[in-house]
C-alpha positions in Angstrom: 120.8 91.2 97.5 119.9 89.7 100.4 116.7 87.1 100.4 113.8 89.1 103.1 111.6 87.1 104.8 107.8 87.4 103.8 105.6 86.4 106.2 102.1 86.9 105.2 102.4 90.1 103.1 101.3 88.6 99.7 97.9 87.6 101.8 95.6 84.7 101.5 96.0 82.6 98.4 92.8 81.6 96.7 94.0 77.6 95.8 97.2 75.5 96.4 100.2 76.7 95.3 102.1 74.1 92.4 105.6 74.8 93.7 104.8 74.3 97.1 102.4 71.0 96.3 105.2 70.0 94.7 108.1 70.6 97.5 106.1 68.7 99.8 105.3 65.5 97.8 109.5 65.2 97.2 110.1 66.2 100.7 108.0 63.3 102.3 109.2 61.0 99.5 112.8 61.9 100.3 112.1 61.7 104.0 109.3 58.4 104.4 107.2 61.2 105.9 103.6 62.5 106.0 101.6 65.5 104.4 100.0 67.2 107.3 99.3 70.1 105.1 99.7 73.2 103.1 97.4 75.3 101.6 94.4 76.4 104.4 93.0 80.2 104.8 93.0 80.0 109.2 95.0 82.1 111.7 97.9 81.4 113.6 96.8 79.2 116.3 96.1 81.0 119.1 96.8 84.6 117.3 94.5 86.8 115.1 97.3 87.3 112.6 97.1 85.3 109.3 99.0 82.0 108.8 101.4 81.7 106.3 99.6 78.3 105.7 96.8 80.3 104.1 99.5 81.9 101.4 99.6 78.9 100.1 103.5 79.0 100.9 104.1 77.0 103.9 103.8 73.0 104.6 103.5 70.9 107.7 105.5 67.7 107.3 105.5 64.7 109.7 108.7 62.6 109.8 108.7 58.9 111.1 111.0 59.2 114.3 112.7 62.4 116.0 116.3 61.4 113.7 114.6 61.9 111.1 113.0 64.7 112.1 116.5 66.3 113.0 117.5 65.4 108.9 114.4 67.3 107.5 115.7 70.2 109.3 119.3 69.9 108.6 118.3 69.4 104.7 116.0 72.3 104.4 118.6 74.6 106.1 121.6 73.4 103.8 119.5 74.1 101.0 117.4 77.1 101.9 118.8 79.6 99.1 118.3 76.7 96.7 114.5 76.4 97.5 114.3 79.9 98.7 113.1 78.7 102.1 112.2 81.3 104.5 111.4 79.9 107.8 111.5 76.5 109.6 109.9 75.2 112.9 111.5 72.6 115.0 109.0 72.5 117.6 111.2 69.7 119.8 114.7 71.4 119.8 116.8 68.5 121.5 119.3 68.7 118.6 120.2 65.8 118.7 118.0 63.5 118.2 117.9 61.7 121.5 115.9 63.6 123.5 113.9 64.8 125.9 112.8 67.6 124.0 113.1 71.3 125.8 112.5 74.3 126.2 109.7 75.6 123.2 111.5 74.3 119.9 113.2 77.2 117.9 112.8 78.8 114.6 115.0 79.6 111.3 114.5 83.0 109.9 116.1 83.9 106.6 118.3 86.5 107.2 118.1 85.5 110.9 119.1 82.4 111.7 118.0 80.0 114.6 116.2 81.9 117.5 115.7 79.6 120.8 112.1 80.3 121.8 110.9 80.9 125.0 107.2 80.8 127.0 106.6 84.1 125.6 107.5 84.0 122.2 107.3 80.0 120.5 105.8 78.8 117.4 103.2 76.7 119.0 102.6 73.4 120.3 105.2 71.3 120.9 105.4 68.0 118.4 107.3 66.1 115.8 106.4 67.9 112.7 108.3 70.1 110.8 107.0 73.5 109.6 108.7 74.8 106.6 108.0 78.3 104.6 109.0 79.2 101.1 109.2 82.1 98.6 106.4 83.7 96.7 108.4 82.6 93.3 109.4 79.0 94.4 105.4 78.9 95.9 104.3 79.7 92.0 107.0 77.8 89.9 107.1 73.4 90.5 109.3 73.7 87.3 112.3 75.5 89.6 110.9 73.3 92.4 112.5 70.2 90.5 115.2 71.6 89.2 116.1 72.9 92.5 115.6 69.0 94.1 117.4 68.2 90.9 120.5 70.3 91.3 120.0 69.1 95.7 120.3 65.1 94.6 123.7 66.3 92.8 125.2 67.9 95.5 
């Protein structure tokens, strides 16, 4: 069956999640990068709609330089059904890697792919940092979480 993207339909989380602590302290390890954040109960910025950031399921994650950047992406989309990820932001979108950034960035989607966005319809603010989603189970489980980066490191 075919992995559904959940958005913000489990609601607000009341506390961190331990999978999703967990993916982001190996992901800026991996990367040399910086925890700008998971777990905060706030809206989208500039919508009334929950975050995902408030499920507890979603992390912010800023690399050093624009290549590496470019690699955070690339790794979370090679191993999405590994970690069960669900969405990532690339909020620069010059693919590769040498800029100047255009357009509004673009988005993954499970079950989707990459969408180019546009004035209309973007994920916010332009910048370096990576946004990345995950599963309810993956959010809840840092057991599969290393495994998972376990099983990635092998590959």
């Amino acid at each position: 069956m075919a992995r559904k993207y959940t958005g913000t339909k489990d609601g607000a989380s009341k506390g961190k999640r331990e999978g999703t602590e967990t993916f982001q302290r190996l992901l800026c390890k991996r990367f040399d990068s910086r925890n700008l954040g998971t777990w905060v109960v706030r809206n989208m910025r500039g919508k009334t709609a929950l975050s995902v950031h408030a499920t507890g399921r979603a992390g912010d994650t800023m690399p050093k330089s624009r290549k590496s950047a470019l690699e955070i992406v690339k790794w979370l989309e090679t191993h999405a059904e590994l970690f069960e990820v669900e969405e990532i932001h690339d909020y620069l979108f010059d693919i590769d890697g040498k800029g100047p950034a255009v357009g509004y960035g673009r988005g993954w989607r499970v079950g989707r792919g990459w969408k180019v966005w546009t004035a209309r319809d973007n994920g916010g603010p332009g910048g370096l940092w990576i946004h990345w989603e995950i599963s309810p189970r993956m959010a809840d489980d840092a057991t599969a979480v290393r495994a998972a980066w376990n099983k990635a490191k092998a590959l």
